[in-house]
MMTF fields as JSON, N, C-alpha, C and O atoms, coordinates in Angstrom:
{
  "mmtfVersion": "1.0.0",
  "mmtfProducer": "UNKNOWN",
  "numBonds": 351,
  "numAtoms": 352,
  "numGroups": 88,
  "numChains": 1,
  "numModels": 1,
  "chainsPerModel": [1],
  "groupsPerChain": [88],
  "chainIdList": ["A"],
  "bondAtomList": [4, 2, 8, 6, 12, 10, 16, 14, 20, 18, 24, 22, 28, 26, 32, 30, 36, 34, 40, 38, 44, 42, 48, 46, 52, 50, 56, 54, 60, 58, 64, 62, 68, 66, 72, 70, 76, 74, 80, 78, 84, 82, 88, 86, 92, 90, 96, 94, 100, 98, 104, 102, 108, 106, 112, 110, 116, 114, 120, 118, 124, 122, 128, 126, 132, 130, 136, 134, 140, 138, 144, 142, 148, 146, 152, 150, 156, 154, 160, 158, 164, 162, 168, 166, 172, 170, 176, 174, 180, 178, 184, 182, 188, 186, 192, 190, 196, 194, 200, 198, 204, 202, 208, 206, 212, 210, 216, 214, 220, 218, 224, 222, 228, 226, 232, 230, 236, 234, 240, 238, 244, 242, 248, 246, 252, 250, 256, 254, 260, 258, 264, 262, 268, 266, 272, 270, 276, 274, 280, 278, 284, 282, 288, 286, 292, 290, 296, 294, 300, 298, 304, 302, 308, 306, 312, 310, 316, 314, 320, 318, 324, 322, 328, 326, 332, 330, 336, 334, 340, 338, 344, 342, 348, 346],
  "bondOrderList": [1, 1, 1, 1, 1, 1, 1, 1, 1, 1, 1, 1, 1, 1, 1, 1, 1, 1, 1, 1, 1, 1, 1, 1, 1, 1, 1, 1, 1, 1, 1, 1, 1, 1, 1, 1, 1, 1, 1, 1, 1, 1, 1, 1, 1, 1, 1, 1, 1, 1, 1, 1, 1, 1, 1, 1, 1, 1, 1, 1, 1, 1, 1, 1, 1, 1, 1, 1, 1, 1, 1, 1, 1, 1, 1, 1, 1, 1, 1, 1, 1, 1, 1, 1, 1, 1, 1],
  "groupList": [{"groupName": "UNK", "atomNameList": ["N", "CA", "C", "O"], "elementList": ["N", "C", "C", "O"], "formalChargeList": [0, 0, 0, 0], "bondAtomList": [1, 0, 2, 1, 3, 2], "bondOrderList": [1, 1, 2], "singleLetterCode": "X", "chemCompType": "L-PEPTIDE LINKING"}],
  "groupTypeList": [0, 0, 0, 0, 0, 0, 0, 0, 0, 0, 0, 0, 0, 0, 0, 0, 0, 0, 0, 0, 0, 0, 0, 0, 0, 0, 0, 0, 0, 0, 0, 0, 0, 0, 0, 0, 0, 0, 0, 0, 0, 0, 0, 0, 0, 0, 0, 0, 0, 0, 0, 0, 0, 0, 0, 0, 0, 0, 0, 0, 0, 0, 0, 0, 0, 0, 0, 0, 0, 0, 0, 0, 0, 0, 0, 0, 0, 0, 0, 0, 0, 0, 0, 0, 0, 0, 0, 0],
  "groupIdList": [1, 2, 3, 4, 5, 6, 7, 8, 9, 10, 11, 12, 13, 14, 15, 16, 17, 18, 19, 20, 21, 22, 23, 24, 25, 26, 27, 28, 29, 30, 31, 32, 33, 34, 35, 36, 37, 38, 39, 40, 41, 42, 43, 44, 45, 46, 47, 48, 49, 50, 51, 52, 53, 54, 55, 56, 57, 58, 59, 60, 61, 62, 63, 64, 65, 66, 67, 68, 69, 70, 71, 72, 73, 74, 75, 76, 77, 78, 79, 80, 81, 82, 83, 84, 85, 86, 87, 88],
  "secStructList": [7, 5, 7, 6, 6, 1, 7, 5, 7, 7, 7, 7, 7, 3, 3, 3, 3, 3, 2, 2, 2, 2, 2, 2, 2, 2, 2, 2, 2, 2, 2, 2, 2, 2, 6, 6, 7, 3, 3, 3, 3, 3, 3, 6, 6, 3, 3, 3, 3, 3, 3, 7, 7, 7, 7, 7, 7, 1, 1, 7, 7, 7, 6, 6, 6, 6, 1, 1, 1, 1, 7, 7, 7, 6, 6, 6, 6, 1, 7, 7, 7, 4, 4, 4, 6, 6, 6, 7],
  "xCoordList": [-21.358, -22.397, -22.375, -21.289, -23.589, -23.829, -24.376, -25.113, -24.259, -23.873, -25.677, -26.283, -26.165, -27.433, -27.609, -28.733, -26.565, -26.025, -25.668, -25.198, -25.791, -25.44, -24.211, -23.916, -23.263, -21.836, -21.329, -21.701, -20.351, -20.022, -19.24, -18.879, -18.88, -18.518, -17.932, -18.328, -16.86, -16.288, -16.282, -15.402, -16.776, -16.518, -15.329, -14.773, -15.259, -13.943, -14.231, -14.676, -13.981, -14.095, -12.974, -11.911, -13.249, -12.047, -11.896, -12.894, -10.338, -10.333, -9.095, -8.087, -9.596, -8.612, -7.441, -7.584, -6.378, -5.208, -4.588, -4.586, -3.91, -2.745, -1.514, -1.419, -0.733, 0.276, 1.669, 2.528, 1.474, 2.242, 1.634, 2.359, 0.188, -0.353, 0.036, 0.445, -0.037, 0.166, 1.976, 2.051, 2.701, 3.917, 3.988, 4.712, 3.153, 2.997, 2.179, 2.652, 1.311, 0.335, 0.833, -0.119, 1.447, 1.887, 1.516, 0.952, 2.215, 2.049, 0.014, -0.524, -0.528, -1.92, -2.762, -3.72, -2.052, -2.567, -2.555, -3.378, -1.388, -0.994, -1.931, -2.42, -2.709, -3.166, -4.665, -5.217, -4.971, -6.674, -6.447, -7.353, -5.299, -5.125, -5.692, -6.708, -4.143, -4.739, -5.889, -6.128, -6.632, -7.893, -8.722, -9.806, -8.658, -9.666, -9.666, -10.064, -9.298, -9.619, -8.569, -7.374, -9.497, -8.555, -8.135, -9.026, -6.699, -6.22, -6.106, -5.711, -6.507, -6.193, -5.532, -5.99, -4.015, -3.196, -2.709, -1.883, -3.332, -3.527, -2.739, -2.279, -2.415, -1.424, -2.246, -2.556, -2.67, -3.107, -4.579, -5.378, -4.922, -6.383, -6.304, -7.394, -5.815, -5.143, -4.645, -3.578, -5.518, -5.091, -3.837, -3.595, -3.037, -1.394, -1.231, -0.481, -1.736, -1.217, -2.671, -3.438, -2.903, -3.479, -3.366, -3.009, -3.558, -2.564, -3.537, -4.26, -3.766, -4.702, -4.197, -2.979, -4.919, -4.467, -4.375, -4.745, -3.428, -2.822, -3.564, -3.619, -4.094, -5.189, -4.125, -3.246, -4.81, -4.278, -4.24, -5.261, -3.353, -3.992, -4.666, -3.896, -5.69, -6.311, -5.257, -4.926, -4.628, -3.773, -2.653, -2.182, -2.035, -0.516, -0.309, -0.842, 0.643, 1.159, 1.891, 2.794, 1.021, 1.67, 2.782, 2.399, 3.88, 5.085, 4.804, 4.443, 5.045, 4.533, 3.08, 2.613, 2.2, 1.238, 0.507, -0.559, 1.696, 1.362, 2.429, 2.884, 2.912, 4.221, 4.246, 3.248, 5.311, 5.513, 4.256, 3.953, 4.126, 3.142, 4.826, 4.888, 5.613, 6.465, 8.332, 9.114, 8.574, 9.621, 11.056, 11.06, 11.982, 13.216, 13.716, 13.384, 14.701, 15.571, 16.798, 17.028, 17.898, 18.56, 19.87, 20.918, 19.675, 21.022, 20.731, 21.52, 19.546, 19.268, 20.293, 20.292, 21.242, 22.149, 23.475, 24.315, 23.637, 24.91, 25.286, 24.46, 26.085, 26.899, 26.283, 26.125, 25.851, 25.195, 26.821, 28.025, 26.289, 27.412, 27.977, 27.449, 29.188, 30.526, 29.441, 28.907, 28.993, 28.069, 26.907, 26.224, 26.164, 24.977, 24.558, 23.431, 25.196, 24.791, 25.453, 25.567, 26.442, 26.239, 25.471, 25.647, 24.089, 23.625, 23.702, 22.823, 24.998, 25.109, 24.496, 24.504],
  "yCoordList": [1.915, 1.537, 2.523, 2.936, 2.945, 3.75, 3.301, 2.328, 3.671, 3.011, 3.736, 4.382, 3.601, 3.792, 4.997, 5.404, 5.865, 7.352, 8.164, 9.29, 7.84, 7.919, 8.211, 8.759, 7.841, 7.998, 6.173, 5.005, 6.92, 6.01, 4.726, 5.157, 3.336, 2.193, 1.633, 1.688, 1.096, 0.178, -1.099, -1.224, -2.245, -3.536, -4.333, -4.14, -5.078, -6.078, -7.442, -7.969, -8.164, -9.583, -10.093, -9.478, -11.38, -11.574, -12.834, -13.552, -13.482, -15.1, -15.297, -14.624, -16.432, -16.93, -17.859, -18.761, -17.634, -18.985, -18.722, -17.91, -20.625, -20.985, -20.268, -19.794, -20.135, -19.343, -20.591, -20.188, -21.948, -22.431, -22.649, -23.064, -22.511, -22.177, -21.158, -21.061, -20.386, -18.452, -18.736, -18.437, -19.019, -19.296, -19.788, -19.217, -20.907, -21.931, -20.863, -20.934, -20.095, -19.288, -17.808, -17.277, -17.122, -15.857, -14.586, -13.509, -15.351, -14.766, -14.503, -13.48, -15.754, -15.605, -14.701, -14.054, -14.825, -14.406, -12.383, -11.57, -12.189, -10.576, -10.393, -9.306, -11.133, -10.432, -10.396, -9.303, -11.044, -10.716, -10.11, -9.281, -9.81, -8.083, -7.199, -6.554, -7.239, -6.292, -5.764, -4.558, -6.642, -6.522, -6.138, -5.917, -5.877, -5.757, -6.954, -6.73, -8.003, -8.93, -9.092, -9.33, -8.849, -9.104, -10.272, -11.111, -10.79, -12.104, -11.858, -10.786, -13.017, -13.323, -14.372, -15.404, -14.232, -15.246, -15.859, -15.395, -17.242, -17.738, -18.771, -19.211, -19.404, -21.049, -20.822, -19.814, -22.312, -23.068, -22.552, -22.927, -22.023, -21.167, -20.007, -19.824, -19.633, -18.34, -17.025, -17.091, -16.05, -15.137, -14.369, -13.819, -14.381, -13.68, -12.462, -11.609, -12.279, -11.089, -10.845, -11.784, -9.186, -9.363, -8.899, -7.722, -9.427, -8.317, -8.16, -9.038, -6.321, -5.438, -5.049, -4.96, -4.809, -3.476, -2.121, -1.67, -1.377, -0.331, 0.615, 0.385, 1.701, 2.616, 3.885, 4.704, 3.451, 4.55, 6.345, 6.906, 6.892, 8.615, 9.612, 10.471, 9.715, 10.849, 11.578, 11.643, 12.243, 13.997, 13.577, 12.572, 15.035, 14.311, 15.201, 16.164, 14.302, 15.513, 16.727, 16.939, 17.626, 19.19, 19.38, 19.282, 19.603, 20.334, 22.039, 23.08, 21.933, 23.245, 23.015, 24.058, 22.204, 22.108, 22.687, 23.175, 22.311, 22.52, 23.177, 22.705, 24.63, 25.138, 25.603, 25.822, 25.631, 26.166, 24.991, 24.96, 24.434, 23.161, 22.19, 21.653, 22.33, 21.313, 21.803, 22.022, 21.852, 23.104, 21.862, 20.662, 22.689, 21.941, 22.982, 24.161, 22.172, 23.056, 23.513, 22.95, 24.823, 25.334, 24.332, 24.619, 23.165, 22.594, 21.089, 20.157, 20.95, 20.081, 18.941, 17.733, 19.765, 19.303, 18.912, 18.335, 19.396, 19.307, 17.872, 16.985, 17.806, 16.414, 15.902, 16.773, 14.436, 14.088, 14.07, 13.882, 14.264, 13.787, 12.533, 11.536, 12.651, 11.61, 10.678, 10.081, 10.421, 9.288, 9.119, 8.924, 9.079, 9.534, 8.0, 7.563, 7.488, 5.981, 5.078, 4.006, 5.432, 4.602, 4.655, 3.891, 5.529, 5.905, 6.865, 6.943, 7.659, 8.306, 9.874, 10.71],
  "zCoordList": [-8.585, -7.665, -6.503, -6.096, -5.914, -4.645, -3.531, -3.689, -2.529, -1.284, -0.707, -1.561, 0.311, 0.884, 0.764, 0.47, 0.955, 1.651, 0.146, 0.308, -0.88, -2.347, -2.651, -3.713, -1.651, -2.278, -3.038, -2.921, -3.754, -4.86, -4.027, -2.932, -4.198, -3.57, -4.973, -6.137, -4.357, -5.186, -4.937, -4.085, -5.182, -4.427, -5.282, -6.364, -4.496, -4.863, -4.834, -3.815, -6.038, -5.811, -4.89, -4.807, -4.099, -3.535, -3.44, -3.38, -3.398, -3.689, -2.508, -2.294, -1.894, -1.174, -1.547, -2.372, -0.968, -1.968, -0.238, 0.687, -0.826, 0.279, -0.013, -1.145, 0.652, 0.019, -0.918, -1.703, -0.514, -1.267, -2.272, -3.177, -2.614, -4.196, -4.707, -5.865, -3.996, -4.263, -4.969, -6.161, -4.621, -4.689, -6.28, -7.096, -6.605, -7.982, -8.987, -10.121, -8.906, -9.462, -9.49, -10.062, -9.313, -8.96, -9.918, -9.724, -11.254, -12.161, -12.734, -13.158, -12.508, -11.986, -11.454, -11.878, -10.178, -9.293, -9.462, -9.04, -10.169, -10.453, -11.043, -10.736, -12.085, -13.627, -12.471, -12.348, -12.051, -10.989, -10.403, -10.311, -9.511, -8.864, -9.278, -9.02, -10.677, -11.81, -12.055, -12.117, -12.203, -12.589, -11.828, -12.37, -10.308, -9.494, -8.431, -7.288, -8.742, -7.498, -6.482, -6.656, -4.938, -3.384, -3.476, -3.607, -3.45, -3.052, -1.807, -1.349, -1.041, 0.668, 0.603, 0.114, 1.227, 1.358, 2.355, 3.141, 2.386, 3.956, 3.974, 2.921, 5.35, 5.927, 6.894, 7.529, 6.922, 7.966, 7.716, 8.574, 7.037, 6.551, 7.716, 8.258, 7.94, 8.772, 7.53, 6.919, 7.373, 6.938, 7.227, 8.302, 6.136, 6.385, 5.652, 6.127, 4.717, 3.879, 2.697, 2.482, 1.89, 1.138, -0.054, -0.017, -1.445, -2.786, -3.362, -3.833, -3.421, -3.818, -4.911, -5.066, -5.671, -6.93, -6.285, -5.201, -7.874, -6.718, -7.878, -9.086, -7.174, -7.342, -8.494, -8.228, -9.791, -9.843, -10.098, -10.494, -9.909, -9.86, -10.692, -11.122, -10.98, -11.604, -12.109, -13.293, -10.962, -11.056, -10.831, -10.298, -11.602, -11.491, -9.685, -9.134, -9.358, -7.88, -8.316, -9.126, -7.301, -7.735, -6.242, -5.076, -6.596, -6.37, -5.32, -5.87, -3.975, -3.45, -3.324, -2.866, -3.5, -2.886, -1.157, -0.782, -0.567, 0.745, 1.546, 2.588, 0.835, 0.863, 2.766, 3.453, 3.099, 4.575, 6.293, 7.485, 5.13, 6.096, 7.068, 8.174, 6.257, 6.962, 7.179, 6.254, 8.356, 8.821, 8.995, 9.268, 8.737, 9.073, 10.071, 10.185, 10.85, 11.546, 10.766, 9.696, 11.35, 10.42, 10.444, 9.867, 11.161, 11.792, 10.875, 11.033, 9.922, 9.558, 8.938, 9.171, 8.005, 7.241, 7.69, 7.0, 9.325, 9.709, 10.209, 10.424, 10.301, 10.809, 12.14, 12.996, 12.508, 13.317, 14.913, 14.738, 15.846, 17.08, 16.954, 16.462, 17.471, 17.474, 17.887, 16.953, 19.106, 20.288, 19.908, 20.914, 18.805, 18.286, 17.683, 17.915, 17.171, 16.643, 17.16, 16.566, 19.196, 20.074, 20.746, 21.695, 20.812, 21.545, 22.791, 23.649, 22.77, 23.798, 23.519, 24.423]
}
């Protein structure tokens, strides 16, 4: 489906659950993820959390992609200070 602007849109069905249903249903509730549907998981009908499906990748990740983009120092590897995780 395309959006006004003609780029592509994905919509999502979406279902609300209590979360001590969510708790009883789980296994349920994964396979409509799966599938495309937003669970909203609410107490007190108060939205708490939401379980999306997880997108997955076209391409595999390339290795060196973005070579010299991200610098270490030369001291990187060395031993942290005695006072360092008392905070001093």
């Amino acid at each position: 489906m395309r959006d006004l602007v003609g780029e592509k849109v994905n919509y999502m069905m979406t279902k609300t659950v209590d979360v001590l249903e969510a708790q009883k249903n789980l296994s349920e509730l994964l396979s409509l993820a799966a599938a495309g549907t937003e669970i909203i998981l609410t107490e007190d009908n108060k939205p708490l959390a939401r379980l999306v499906p997880i997108e997955a990748r076209n391409a595999p990740r390339i290795a060196g992609l973005h070579a010299g983009a991200i610098q270490t120092s030369d001291d990187f590897d060395n031993p942290l200070p005695e006072g360092f995780w008392a905070g001093n």
